[in-house]
N, C-alpha and C positions, 0 to 999 in steps of 0.2 A: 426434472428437466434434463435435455440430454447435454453433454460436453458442448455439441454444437451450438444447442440452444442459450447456453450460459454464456459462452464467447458472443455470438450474436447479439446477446442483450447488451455483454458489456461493454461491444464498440459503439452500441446505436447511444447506450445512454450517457456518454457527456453532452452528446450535442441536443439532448430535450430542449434544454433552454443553454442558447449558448449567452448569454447574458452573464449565468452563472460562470460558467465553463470562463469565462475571460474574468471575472469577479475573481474565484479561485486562482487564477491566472498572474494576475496584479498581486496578490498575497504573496504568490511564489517570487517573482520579480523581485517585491523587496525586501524577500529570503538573501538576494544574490547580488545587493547593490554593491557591497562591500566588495567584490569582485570583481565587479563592471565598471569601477570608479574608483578604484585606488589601488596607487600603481608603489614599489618597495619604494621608502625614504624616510627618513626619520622626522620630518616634517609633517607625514599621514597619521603618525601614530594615533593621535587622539580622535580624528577621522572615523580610522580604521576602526578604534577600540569601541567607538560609539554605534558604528555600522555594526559591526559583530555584533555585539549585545542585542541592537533590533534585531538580526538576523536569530539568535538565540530563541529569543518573544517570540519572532513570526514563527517559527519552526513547532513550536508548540500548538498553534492558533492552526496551522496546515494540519498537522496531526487529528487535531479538534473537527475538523471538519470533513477527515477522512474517516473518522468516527461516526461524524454524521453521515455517511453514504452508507457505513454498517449500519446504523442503526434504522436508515429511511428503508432499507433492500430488504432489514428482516420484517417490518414493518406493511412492507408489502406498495410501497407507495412507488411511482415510476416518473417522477420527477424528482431534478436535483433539489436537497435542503436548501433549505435557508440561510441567512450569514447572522440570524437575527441573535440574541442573547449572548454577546462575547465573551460573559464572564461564563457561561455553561459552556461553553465551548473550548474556554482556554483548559476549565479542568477535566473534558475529556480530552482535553489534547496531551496532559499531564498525566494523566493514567497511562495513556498509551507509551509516552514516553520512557514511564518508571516502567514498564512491561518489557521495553525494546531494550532496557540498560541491562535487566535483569537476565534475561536472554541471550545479550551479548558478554556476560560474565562470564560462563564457560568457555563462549569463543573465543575472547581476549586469551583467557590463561592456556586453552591449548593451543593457541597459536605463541605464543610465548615459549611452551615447550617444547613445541616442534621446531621454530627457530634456535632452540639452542640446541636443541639434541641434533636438527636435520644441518644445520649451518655452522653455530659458533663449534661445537663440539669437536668435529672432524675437521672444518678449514681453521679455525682461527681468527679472532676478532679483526686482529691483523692482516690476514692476509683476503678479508673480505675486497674484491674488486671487480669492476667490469672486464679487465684486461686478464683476471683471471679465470683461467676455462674450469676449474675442480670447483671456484666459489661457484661460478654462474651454475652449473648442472645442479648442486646442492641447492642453491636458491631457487631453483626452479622447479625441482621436486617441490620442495618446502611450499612455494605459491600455489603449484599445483591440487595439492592436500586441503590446502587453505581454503582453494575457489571449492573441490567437492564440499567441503564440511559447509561453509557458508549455503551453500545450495541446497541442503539439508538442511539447517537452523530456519532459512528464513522463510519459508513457507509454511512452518510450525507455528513461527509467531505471529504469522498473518491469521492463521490459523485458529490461534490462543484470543487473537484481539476479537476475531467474530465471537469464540465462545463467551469473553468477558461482554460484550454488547450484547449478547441474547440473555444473559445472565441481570441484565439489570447493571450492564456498569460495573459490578463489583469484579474490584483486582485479585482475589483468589482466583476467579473462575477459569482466569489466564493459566492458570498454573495446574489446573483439573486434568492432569495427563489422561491419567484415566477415561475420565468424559470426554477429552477431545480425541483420542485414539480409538473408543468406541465408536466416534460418530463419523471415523475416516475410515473406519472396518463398515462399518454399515454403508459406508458409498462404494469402497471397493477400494482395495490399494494399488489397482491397476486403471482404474478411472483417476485415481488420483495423480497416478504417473502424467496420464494422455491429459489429465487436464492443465497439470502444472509445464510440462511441455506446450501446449499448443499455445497457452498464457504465457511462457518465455518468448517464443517465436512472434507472436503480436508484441509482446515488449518490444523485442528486438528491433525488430522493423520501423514500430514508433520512433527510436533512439536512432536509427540510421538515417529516418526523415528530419528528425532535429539536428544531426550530424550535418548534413547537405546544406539545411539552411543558414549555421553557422560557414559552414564552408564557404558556403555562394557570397554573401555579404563580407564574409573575410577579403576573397578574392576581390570586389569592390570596394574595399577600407568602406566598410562601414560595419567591422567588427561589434561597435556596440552594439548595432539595429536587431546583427545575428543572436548578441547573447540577450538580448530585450525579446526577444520573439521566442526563442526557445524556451524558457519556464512557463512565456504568459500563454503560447498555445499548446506547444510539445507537452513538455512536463504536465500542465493544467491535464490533457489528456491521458493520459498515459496513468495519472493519481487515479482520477476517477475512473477511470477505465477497470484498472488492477482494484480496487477494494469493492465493485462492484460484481467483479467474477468471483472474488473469495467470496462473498456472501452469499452468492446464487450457488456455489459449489457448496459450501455449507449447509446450506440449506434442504438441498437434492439428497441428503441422508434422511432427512423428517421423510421425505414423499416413499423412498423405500421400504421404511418401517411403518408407512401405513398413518403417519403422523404430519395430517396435512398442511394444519392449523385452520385458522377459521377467518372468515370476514365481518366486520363488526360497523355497523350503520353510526353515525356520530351522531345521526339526527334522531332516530326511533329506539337506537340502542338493541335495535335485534342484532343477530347472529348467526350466522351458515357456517355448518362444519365440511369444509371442502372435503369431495370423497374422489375415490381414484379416477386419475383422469384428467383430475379438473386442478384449473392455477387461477392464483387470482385475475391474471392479465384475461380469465373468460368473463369476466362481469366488472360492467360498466358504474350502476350504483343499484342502492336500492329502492322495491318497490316505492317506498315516501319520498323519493328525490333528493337523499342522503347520500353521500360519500360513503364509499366503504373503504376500511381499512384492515388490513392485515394482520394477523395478531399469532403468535405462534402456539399461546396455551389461555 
């Protein structure tokens, strides 16, 4: 598939079934209660500590199911999964988790080091302030450094997470530098550029349409309505959106090397080995009136 064709699929595909897409939606919502509903006072506390905690759970369960669009897109399936077995779903959401902490290990510590070599070092713990012009220039290199390096890590680990889903799930396969650097040289690291670019700019855009809608409803004190709409439809899309084009972009390394994968009937159990050319979106089912499905080996 080409860059085009991947972005193309991955805006048309939240809205297959917007059922889901609002399902997914509601999840995120109440990722974000605790924010929407409780305001600083010592009185919230217990509130608060309760809402957190659900937000902790759901956060996993989101993850869980962002998993599941890896694993339906290598699958080869073009409608959204299902919400069905919570408990498989909370521990792919847990995998991905211990993958995103692991990831962000290195991040944490050089940014740790750069704040003190680029910050405390030369201004002084002390003389850290807004009103000062030497901290602000150093803190702003420092952020600067920060946003490149993040922008580098995280499309690795989005990266790591398809390789662990095609792998079967297993959390090594996050860590398979090797295998997953082969399989961004076999796309091209300039297709990988234009693809993670074009995939920030559709980000972008989604987050400025959720920016407005917050805004708009601010402007009419109906603040909450705005931050209520924004997870359940913005963010909803913008999830599925983004781990749908990591997977199609994933994917597009097999079709270079000649490794198409195959389609596999559920009802007859026969098997076509896609040959160049061809994607599964060219075939409807098989001859016996079986579903086909996608299968990468």
């Amino acid at each position: 598939m080409s860059i085009g064709e991947i972005i193309g699929d991955a805006v048309r595909y939240p809205l297959s079934d917007p059922k889901k897409l609002i399902t997914f939606g509601i999840i995120l919502v109440i990722a974000t209660l605790y924010s929407n509903f409780i305001t600083p006072g010592a009185a919230n506390i217990p509130l608060a500590l309760i809402l957190i905690v659900i937000a902790l759970i759901d956060f996993v369960f989101i993850f869980g199911y962002e998993i599941r669009i890896l694993r339906a897109t290598l699958a080869g399936l073009y409608e959204l999964p299902e919400f069905d077995d919570p408990l498989d779903m909370f521990v792919d959401g847990l995998k991905a988790v211990v993958v995103s902490i692991i990831y962000a290990i290195p991040l944490s510590v050089i940014i740790g080091l750069l704040f003190y070599g680029l910050v405390i070092a030369p201004v002084g713990l002390s003389n850290l302030s807004i009103y000062n012009s030497g901290s602000m220039i150093f803190i702003g290199i420092f952020a600067l450094i920060v946003i490149l390096i993040a922008l580098v890590i995280y499309p690795l680990t989005l990266m790591s997470l398809a390789n662990m889903v095609y792998n079967n799930s297993k959390i090594e396969a996050a860590f398979k530098f090797s295998e997953i650097f082969n399989k961004l040289s076999n796309i091209g690291w300039g297709n990988f550029l234009v693809w993670y670019v074009v995939t920030g700019i559709i980000y972008l855009i989604l987050g400025l349409i959720g920016l407005f809608i917050i805004s708009f409803f601010s402007l009419i004190h109906l603040k909450i309505v705005g931050g209520l709409l924004y997870p359940l439809i913005v963010t909803s899309f913008m999830g599925i959106f983004l781990y749908r084009s990591v997977t199609l972009f994933y994917m597009s390394g097999d079709y270079k090397t000649g490794d198409h994968g195959y389609l596999e009937c559920d009802n007859c159990r026969g098997y076509y080995e896609l040959q160049d050319g061809e994607s599964p979106e060219d075939f409807n089912e098989c001859e016996c009136g079986g579903k086909l499905l996608y299968t990468r080996k």
